[in-house]
C-alpha positions as CSV (number, residue, x, y, z in Angstrom):
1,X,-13.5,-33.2,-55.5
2,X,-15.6,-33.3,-52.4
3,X,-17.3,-30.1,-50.9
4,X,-14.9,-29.9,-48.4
5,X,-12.3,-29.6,-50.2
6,X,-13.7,-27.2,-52.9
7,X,-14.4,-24.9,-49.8
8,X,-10.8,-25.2,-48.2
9,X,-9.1,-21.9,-48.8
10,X,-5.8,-21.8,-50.5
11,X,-2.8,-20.4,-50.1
12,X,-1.1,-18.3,-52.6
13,X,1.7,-20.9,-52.7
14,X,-0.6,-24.0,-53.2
15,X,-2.4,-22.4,-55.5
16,X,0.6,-21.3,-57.8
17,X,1.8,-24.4,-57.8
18,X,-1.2,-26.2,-59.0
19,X,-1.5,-23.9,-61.8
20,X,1.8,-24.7,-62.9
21,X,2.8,-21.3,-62.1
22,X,6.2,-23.0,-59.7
23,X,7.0,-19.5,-57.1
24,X,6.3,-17.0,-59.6
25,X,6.6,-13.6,-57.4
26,X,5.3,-11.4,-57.0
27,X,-19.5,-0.7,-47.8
28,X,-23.2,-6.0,-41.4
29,X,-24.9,-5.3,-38.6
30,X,-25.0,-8.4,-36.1
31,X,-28.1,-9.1,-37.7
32,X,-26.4,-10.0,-41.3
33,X,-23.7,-12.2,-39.7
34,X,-25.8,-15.5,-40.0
35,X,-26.4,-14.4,-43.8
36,X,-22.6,-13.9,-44.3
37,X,-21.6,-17.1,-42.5
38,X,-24.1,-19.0,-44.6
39,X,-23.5,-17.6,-48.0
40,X,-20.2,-16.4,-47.8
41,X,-18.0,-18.4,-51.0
42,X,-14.3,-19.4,-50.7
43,X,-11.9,-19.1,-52.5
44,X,-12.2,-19.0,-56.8
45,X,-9.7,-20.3,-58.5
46,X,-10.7,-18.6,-61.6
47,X,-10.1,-15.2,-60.2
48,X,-6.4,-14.6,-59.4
49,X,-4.4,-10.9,-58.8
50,X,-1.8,-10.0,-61.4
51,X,1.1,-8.3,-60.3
52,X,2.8,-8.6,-64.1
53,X,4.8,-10.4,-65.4
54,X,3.5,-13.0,-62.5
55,X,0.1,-14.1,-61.3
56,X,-1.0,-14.4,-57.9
57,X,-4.1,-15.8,-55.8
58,X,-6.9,-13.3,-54.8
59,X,-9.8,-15.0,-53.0
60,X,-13.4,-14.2,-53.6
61,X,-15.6,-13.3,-50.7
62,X,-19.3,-12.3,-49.7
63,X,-21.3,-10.0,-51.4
64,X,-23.0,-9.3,-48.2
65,X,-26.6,-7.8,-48.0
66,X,-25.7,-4.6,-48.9
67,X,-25.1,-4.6,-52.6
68,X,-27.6,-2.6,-54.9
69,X,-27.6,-2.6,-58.4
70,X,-27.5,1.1,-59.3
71,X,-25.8,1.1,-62.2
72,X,-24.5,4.7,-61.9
73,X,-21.3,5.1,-64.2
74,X,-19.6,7.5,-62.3
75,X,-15.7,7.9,-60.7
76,X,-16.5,10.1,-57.9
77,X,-18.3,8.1,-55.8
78,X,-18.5,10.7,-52.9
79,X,-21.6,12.7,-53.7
80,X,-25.1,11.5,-53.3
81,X,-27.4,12.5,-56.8
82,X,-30.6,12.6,-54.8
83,X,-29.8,15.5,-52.7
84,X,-26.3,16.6,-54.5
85,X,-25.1,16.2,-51.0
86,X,-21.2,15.6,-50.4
87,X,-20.4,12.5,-47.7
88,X,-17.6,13.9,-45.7
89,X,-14.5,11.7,-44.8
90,X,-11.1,11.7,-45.6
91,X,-10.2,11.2,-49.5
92,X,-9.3,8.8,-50.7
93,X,-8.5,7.7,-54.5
94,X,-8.6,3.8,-55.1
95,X,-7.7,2.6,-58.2
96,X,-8.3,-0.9,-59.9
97,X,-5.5,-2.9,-62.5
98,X,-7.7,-5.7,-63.8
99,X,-6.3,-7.9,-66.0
100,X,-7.1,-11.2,-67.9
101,X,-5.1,-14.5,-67.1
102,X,-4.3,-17.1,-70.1
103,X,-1.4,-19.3,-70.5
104,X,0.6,-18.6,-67.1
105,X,0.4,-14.5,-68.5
106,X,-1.5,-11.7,-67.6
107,X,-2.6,-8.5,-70.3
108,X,-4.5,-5.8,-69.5
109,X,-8.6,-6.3,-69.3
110,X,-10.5,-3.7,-70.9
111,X,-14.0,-2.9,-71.1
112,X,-14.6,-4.9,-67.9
113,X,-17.5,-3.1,-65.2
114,X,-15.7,-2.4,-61.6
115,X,-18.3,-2.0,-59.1
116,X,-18.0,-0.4,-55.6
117,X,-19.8,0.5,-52.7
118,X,-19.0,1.2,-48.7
119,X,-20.5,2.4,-45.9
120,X,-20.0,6.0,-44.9
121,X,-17.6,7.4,-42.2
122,X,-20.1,6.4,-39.2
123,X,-20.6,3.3,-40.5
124,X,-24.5,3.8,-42.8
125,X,-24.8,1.9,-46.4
126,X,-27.0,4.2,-48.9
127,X,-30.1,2.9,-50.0
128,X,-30.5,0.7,-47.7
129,X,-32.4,-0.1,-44.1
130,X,-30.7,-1.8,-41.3
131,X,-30.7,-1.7,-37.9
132,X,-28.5,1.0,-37.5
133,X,-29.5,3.4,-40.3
134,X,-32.6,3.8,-43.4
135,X,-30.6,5.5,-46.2
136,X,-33.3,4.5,-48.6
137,X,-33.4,6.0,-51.9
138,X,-29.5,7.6,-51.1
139,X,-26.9,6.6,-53.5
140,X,-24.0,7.8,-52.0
141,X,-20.3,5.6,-52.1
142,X,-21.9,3.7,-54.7
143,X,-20.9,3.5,-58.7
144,X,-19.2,1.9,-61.3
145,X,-16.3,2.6,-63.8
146,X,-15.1,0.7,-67.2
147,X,-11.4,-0.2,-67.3
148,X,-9.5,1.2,-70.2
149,X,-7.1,-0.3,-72.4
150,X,-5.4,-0.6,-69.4
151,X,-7.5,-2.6,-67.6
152,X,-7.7,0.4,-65.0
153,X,-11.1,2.0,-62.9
154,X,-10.6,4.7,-60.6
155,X,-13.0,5.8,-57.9
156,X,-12.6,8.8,-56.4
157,X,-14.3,8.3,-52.6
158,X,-13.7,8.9,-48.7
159,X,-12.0,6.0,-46.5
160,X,-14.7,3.7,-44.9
161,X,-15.9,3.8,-41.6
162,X,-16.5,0.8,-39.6
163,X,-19.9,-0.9,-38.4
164,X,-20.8,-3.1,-35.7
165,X,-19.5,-6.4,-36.7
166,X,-16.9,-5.4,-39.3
167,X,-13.5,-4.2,-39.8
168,X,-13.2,-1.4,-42.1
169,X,-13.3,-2.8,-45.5
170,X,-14.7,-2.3,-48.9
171,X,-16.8,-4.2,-51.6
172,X,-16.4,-4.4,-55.1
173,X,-17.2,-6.5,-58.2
174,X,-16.4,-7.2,-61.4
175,X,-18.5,-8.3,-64.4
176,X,-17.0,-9.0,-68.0
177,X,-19.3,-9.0,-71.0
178,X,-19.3,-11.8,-73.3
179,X,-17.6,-10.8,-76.8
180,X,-16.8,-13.9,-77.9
181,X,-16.0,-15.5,-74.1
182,X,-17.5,-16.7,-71.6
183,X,-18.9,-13.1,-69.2
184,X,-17.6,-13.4,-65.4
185,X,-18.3,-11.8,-62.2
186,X,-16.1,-11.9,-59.6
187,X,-16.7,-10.4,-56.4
188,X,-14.8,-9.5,-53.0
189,X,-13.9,-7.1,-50.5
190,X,-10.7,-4.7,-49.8
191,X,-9.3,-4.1,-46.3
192,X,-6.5,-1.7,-45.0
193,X,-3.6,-2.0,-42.7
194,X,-4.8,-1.0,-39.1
195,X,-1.8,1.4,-38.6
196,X,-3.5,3.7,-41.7
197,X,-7.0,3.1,-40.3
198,X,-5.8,4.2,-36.7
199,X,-4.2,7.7,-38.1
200,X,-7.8,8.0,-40.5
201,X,-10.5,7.0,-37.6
202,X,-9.2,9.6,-35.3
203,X,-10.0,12.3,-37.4
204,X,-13.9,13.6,-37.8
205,X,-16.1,12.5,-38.2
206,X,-14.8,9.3,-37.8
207,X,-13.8,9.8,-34.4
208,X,-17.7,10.7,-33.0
209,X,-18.3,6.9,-33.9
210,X,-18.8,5.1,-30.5
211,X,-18.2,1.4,-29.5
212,X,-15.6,-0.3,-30.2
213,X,-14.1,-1.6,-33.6
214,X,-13.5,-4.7,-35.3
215,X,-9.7,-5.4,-36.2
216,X,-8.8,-6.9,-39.2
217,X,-7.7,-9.8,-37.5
218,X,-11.0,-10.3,-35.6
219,X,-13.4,-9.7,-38.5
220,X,-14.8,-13.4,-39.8
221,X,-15.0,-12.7,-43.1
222,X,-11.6,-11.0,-43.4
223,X,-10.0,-14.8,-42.1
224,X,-10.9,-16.0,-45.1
225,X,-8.5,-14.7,-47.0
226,X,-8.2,-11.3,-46.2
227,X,-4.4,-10.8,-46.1
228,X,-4.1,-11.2,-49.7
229,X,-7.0,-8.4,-49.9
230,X,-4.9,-6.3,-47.8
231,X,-3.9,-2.6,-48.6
232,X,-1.6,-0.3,-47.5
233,X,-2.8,3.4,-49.1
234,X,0.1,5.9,-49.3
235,X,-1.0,9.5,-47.9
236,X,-1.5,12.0,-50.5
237,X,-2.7,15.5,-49.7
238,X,-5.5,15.9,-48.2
239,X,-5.9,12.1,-48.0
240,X,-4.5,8.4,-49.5
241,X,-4.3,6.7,-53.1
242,X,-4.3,3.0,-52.5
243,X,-3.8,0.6,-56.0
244,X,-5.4,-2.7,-56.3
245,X,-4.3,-5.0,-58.7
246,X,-6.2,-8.2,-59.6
247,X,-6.7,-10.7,-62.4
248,X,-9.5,-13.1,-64.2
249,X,-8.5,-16.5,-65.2
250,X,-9.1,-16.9,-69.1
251,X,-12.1,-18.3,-70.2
């Protein structure tokens, strides 16, 4: 296989039907773009999105520049443990179903580390300098969960703002430990339909954001393969729940 055509992105159908699988149903600045553009991956056919009892495709993306490895084992993402300061933003609770994929089936994946970070509702990644902000030595929307026997995480965070650049997305990542297998890390990026982030972004303090947004459609990273990353959260007092589900090829 040449590199071309490892780097062509697939689409759910092709890729069901080369695994034998037939039509099973179913946190950048313009400164980072050349880094994304360069390093971004394409789809990974060993990571798939299981929808039990069938398997789908879910592409990998970019880890981007703004990844940290803070290994803080926490579900509520929302405060920031070097001030005990709260971000403020609308709430919203995101949870992960991560499963393992052998033999055409998917079970549940336990014991496998979700990671997650996002940029605040103006748009600022903690820990971090940019161009835009320095949230050095913050931690805020940043932390990891375990999945239970389940294979479920659940963050408890605020909805993303957007940055110059971008359409309102998050990133997360998973990492499996060995136990007999070979470990895995998969990594991508969530995005929401534009009807929810138009009702969200109009509220503060989204809404003192200036300039103007990034659609989903528009966003370079989210045309490669973005619509099968795509969420739809369901409003729940004061804010959304949005469910993720996503699977690991067996190794």
């Amino acid at each position: 296989m040449n590199k071309n055509q490892f780097n062509r992105s697939y689409s759910r159908r092709e890729m069901l039907k080369a695994l034998g699988l037939g039509s099973a149903s179913a946190f950048f600045g313009y400164d980072h773009i050349l880094y994304t553009l360069n390093f971004a991956p394409a789809v990974d056919s060993n990571a798939f999105a299981a929808n039990a009892p069938a398997c789908v495709v879910r592409p990998e993306q970019t880890e981007g520049p703004y990844f940290v490895d803070e290994k803080l084992n926490r579900s509520d993402i929302r405060n920031d443990p070097s001030n005990s300061s709260t971000k403020p933003g609308v709430p919203l609770r995101l949870e992960f179903q991560v499963s393992r994929i052998a033999g055409g089936a998917c079970a549940p994946l336990s014991g496998a580390i979700v990671d997650v970070w996002h940029c605040d509702a103006l748009g600022a990644y903690s820990d971090v300098r940019d161009s835009q902000s320095d949230a050095r030595g913050k931690k805020f929307l940043r932390g990891y969960q375990q999945t239970n026997t389940n294979g479920i995480a659940e963050f408890l965070t605020i909805y993303p703002g957007w940055y110059e650049g971008r359409a309102v997305h998050i990133h997360f990542k998973i990492r499996t430990a060995a136990q007999g297998r070979r470990a895995q890390e998969f990594t991508s990026q969530i995005y929401f339909d534009e009807s929810v982030n138009d009702q969200v972004l109009k509220q503060a303090p989204y809404n003192s954001k200036r300039g103007r947004r990034v659609m989903n459609d528009a966003d370079f990273v989210f045309r490669r393969g973005g619509k099968e990353l795509l969420l739809t959260p369901t409003k729940h007092a004061p804010g959304y729940t949005a469910k993720f589900d996503i699977g690991l090829q067996g190794s």
